[in-house]
C-alpha positions, 0 to 999 in steps of 0.5 A: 515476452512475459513482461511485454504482455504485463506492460500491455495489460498495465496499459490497457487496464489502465486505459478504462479503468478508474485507477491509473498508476503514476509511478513505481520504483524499487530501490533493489536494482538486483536481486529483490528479497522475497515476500514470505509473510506481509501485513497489510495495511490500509491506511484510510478513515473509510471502514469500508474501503479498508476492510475491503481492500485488505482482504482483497489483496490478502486473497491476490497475495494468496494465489502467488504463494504469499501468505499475508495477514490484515490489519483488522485482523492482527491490530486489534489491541496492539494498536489504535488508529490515529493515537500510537505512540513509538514505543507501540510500534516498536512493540508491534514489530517485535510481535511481527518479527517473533510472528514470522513475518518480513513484510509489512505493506502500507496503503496510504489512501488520501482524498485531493481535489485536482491533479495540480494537488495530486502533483505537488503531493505525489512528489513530496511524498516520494522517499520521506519514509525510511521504515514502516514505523515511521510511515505510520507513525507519521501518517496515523493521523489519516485514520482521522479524516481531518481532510476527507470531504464529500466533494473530492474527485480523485483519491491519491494512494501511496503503497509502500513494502518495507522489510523487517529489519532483519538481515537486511541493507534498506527497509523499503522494498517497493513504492507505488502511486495510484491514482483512483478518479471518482470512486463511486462504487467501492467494490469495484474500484477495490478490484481495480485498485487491487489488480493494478497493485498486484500487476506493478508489483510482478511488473517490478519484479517484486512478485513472480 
């Protein structure tokens, strides 16, 4: 009966709302590793949109238990958007690791003008990560904006959880896309954004 009545909020939040789930998938079919402490990562070169996202869902995390941590909060001097280097990755899992965390969660938010576009990006992105180190590295360039334009009308996200390595078989713990159709006003397409996130990860079983 629970999950019926997750799969029908999913549905009809998703029905009229901006945000629309395209897909997720957990490589756990089992029992899933629990999230204890998580970095959140916003991957956009919109300051706003990052800032407001992560401490968005940074409270959601909170009211199941799961302490998480921004980016903008624990980042600064560790790590400068868009110019990392391996080794600086290398050293920022070390610092998270010693930290007590075992999760990271990176938010990929990247602007396309069609759903043909959305499409052929959506599935070469699926499965090209093994960790969140090279997620980032290899995506630290949307910090940039290179490709960010006034005229684009749907945002396509990418969410992935990766564990720590510690202890554990496989990095990737939960991938989902979202997509966000003409995002006018940002508080409120952060709040759908964020309870739609937060209902496919209790959907999936990554959280309770």
């Amino acid at each position: 009966m629970r999950y019926f009545l997750l799969f029908l909020y999913v549905v009809l939040f998703t029905a009229c709302s901006t945000a629309r789930l395209v897909e997720s998938h957990s490589p756990y079919r089992a029992e899933k590793p629990k999230i204890e402490k998580i970095l959140v990562i916003g991957m956009t070169p919109l300051t706003e949109f990052r800032e407001s996202f992560e401490t968005r869902l940074q409270k959601e995390f909170k009211k199941h238990d799961v302490e998480a941590v921004t980016s903008i909060s624990v980042l600064n001097g560790k790590l400068t958007p868009g110019e990392n280097t391996e080794q600086q990755l290398n050293n920022l899992e070390k610092y998270l690791l010693e930290e007590g965390y075992n999760t990271v969660l990176l938010s990929k938010i990247v602007q396309v003008e069609s759903h043909k576009d959305l499409r052929n990006s959506l599935y070469s992105l699926r499965g090209s990560y093994r960790s969140f180190k090279s997620d980032y590295y290899a995506n630290q360039g949307i910090f940039q904006g290179d490709d960010i334009n006034s005229d684009t009308k749907v945002y396509h996200t990418e969410t992935s959880i990766y564990t720590l390595p510690e202890n554990r078989q496989r990095e990737l713990l939960w991938q989902g896309e979202i997509d966000l159709k003409n995002p006018k006003r940002v508080k409120r397409t952060i709040k759908q954004y964020v309870d739609l996130l937060i209902s496919s990860l209790k959907w999936d079983g990554v959280l309770p």
